[in-house]
N, C-alpha and C positions, 0 to 999 in steps of 0.2 A: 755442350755449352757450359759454361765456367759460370759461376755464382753472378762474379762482379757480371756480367754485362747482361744476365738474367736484371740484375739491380737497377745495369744502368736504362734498360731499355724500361722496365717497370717507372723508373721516375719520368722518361724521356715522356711518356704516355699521359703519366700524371701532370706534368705540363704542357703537352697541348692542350689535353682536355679543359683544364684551368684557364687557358687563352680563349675559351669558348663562352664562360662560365660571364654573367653580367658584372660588373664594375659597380661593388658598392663601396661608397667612403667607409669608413672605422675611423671613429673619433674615439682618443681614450677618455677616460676619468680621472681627473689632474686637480685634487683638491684635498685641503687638508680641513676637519672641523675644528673648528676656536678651541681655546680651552673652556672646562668642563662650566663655569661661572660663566662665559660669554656667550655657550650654547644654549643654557638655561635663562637668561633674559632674551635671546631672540626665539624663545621655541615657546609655542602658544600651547605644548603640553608635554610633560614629565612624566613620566609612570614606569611600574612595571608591571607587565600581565602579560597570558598565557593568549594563545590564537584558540579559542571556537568557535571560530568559520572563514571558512576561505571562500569567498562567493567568486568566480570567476566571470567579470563582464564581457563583451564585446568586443574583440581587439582594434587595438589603432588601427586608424588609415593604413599604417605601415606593419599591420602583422602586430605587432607586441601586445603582447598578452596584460590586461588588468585585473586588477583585485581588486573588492571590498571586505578588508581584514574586519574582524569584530574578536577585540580583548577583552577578555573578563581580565578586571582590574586589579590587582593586589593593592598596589600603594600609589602614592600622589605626591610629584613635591611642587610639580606644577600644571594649572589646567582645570577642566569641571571637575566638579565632586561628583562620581559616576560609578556606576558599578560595571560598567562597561562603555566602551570606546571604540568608534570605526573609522579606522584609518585606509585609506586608498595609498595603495602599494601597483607596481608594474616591474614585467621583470626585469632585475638588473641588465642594465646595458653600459654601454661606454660614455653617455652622457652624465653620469653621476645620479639619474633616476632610477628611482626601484629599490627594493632592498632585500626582498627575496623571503618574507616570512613564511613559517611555514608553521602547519596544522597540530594543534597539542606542545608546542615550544611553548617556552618562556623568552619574552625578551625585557632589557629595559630599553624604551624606547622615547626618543627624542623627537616629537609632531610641529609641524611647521602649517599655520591655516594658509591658505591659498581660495581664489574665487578662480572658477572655472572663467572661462573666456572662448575665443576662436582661435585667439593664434599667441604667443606669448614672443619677445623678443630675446635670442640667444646671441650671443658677444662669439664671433668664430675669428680666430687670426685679426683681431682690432679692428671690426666689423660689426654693426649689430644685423644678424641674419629674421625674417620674421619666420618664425614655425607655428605651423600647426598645438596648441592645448595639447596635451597629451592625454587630457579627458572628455576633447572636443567627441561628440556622438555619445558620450556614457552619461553626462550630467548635463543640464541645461544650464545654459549661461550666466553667470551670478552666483550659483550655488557654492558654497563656502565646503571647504571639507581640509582635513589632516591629513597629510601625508608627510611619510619619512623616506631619508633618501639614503645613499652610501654615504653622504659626506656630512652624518652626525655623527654623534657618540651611542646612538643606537646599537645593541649588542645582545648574543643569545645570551640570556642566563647561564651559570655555571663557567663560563668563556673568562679567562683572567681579563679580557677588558673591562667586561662586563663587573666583575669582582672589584676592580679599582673605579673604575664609575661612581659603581653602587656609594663607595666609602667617601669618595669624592664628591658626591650628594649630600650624604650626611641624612640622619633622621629624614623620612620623609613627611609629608604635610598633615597626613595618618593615612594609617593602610587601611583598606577597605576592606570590608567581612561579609 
């Protein structure tokens, strides 16, 4: 038996199997964040700090896994004056939620407050669709919290985005010690 149809019978396999497999939509993430001054008057917190603690909640209705980050703080150009900060993260998907932090990094990161709710409404193909909170079951309804997503200027330290960010900030409102 010849390579190719060792090949082609291996794919022919892997597409049936795939014709069995359930039908889930894939929506991408199609967004670009403002520049660095328009992100910084709609983001209800600036800073840069390091991740120590990744708390892992309860996943969505749909599987997706949640966090409760907690940043020790470095610096502040916008936000409480804190020495630490907990922002609710989920992992990146195709929605534009999530951002993926991760344990003992540095980020500078851009926080958006949000009140938890039941269902929040999504804009799909010039539609408004009603979804599920994506912290419906982890926070009680009303609760206020920070979250940052893919589509800020949120970035790991060291990362040249992160490097032009930073300068793009300029002094920050002072760093914390």
């Amino acid at each position: 038996m010849s390579s190719g149809t060792c090949s082609f019978r291996s794919s022919a396999i892997q597409l049936a199997l795939a014709a069995f497999l359930p039908l889930v939509p894939l929506y991408a993430c199609d967004c670009k964040a403002p520049p660095v001054p328009e992100a910084v008057r709609q983001a209800a917190a600036v800073f840069t700090g390091q991740v120590i603690e990744r708390q892992e909640l309860a996943p969505s209705e749909y599987g997706r896994h949640r966090y409760r980050i907690r940043f020790k703080v470095m610096s502040i150009w916008k936000g409480p004056d804190s020495k630490e900060l907990a922002v609710y993260d989920q992992n990146p998907a195709g929605d534009c939620g999530g951002w993926g932090f991760k344990l003992g990094k540095e980020y500078v990161v851009f926080a958006r407050k949000i009140q938890a709710t039941k269902h929040v409404i999504v804009r799909v193909e010039d539609r408004n669709v009603e979804w599920p909170d994506p912290w419906k079951g982890v926070l009680p309804v009303g609760r206020r919290i920070l979250i940052s997503g893919q589509c800020t200027h949120t970035a790991e330290i060291g990362s040249v985005a992160a490097t032009r960010i930073i300068q793009e900030l300029g002094k920050p409102r002072h760093p914390v010690r």
